[in-house]
N, CA, C and O atoms as a MOPAC input file, in Angstrom:
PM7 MOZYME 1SCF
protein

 N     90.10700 1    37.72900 1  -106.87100 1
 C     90.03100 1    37.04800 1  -105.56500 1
 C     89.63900 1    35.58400 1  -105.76100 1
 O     88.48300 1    35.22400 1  -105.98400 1
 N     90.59000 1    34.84600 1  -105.67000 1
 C     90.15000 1    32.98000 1  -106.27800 1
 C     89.83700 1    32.71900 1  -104.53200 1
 O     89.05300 1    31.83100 1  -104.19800 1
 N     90.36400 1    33.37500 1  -103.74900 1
 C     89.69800 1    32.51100 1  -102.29800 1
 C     88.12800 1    32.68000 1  -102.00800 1
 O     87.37300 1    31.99200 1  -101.32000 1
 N     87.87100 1    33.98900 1  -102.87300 1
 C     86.41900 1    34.34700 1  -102.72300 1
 C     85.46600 1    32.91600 1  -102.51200 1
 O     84.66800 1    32.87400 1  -101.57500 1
 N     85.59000 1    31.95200 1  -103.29800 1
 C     84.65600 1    31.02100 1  -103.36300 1
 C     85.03500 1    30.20900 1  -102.08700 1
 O     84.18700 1    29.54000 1  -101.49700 1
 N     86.17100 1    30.27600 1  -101.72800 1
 C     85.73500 1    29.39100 1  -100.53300 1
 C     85.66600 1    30.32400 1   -99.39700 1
 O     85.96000 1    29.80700 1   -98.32000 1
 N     85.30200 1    31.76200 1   -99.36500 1
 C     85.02800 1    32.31000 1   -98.07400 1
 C     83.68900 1    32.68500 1   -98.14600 1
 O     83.21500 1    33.20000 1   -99.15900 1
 N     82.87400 1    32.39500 1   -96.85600 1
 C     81.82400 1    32.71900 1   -96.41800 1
 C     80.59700 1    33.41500 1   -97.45600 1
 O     79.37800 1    33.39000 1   -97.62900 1
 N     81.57000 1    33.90400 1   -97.88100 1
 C     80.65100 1    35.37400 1   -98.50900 1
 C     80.08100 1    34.46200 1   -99.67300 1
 O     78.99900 1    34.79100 1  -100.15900 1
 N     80.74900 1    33.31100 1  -100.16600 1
 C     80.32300 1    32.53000 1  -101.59100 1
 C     78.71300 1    32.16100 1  -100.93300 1
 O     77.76000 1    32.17100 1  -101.71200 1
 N     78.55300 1    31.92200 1   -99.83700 1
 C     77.17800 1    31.38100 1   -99.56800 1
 C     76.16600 1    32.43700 1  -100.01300 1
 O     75.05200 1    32.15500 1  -100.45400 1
 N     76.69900 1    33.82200 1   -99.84400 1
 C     75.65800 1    34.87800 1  -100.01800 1
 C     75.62500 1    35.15200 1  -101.72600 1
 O     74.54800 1    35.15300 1  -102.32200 1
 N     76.62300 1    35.32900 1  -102.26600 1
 C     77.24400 1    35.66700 1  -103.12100 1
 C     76.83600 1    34.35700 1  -104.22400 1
 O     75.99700 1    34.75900 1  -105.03000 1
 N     77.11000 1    33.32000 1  -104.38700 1
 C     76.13800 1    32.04300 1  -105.13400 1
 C     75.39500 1    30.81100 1  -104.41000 1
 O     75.68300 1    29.75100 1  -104.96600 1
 N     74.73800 1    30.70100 1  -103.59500 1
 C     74.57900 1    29.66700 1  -102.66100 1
 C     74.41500 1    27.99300 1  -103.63900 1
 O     73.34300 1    27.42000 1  -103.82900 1
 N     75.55200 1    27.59000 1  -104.04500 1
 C     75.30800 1    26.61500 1  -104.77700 1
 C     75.36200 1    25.16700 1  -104.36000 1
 O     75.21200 1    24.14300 1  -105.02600 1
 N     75.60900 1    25.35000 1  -103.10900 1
 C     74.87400 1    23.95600 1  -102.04100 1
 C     73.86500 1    24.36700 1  -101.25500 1
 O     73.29700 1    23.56700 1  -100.51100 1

């Protein structure tokens, strides 16, 4: 899943901002 990082879930998932 390469969209993973730009959906929502990346905030939970690595919060790297």
């Amino acid at each position: 899943m390469e969209m993973q990082e730009f959906v929502p879930n990346n905030l939970s998932a690595r919060p790297n901002h």
